[in-house]
N, C-alpha and C positions, 0 to 999 in steps of 0.2 A: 504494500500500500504506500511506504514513504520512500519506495526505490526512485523516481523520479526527485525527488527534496534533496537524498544521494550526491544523486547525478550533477542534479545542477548545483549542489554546496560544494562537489570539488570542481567544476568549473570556474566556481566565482571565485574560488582560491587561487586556483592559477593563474586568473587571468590577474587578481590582484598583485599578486606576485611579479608578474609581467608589466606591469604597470610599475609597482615598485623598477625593475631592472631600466623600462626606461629612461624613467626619472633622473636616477644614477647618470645614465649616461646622458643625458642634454647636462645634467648640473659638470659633467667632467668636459662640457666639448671644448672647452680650451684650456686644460689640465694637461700643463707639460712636464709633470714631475708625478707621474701616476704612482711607480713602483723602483725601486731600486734592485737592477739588479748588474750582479759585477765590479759596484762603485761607482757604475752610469745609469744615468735616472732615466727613465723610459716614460713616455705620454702614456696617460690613460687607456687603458683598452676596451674598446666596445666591450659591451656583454649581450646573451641572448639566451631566450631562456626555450630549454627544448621541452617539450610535452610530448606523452604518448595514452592512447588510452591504457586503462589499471587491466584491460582483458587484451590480451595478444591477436585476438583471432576470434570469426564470429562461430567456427563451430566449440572452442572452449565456452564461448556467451553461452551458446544454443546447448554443451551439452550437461552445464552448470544450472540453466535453471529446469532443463529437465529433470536432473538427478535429486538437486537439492532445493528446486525450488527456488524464489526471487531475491537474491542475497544481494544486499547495498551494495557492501564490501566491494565485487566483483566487478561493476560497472562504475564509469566517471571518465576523468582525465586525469593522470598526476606528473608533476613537472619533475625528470628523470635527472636533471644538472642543470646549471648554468653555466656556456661556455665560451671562452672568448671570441670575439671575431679576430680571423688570420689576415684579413686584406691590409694593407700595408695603413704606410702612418702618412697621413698629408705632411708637404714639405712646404714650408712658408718663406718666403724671404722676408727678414725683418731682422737689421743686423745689430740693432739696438736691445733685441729681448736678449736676457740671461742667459736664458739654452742656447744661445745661437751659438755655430758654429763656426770654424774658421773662414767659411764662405760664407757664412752671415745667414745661413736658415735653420728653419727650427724644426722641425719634428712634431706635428701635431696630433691631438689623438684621429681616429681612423672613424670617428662616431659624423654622421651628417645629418645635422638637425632636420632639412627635410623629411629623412627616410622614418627618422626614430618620429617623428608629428606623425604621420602618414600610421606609421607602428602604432602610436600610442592609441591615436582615429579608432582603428581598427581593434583595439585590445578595450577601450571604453566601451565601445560600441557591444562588445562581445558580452563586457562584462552587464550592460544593462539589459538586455535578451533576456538573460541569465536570470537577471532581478525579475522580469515578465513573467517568465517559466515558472520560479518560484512561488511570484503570487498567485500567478495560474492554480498553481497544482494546491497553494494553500485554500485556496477560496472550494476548488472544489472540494477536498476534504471538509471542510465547514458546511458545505451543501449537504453532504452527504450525513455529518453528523445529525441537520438538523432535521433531516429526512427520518431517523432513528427514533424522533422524538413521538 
């Protein structure tokens, strides 16, 4: 009966989480001392967060609620890591900033505020579906209760 509330509670999860990750990254997009490593400070690195569903495959789904019936646990999304992005680092000429080098550029983080807007769009948007569903499936349970009556 509250397999659907389930579903969409770890949805809203991850997708908050995802929202958390982009956040990060717009507040880092010109963070040019992200992480040290070797004694040399390296820009920020994008992040990104990977999701999969909690069931591998639909004949596990299919032969999970035949056996054992309609288990929460079983069904959602859960977010598996978060992993950097590998595309390289913007190079800026600006031979006044600190990081610059002896040719006078810097090393920017690899994060592009368009993409991560566009990202985020798309991850609000997800998340309030989510919220719909939610009250969807609450209201009908409340129908149903007062059907009982």
């Amino acid at each position: 009966m509250f397999q659907s509330m389930g579903i969409t509670s770890s949805a809203l999860s991850a997708q908050r989480l995802r929202m958390d990750v982009l956040s990060s990254n717009m507040a880092n997009v010109d963070t040019t001392r992200g992480k040290l490593v070797d004694g040399v400070w390296q820009p920020y690195t994008r992040k990104m967060v990977v999701m999969q569903p909690k069931e591998s495959s639909f004949s596990s789904i299919y032969n999970n609620a035949i056996h054992n019936g309609s288990n929460t646990n079983m069904n959602g999304v859960k977010v598996t890591k978060i992993v950097e992005d590998d595309s390289p680092y913007r190079v800026v000429y600006d031979p006044d900033h600190p990081d610059a080098n002896e040719e006078g550029y810097v090393q920017m983080p690899n994060v592009d505020p368009l993409k991560e807007m566009v990202d985020l769009m798309s991850a609000t948007r997800s998340y309030e579906a989510n919220v719909t569903v939610f009250n969807a499936s609450k209201s009908m349970h409340m129908k149903a209760l007062e059907l009982g009556k």
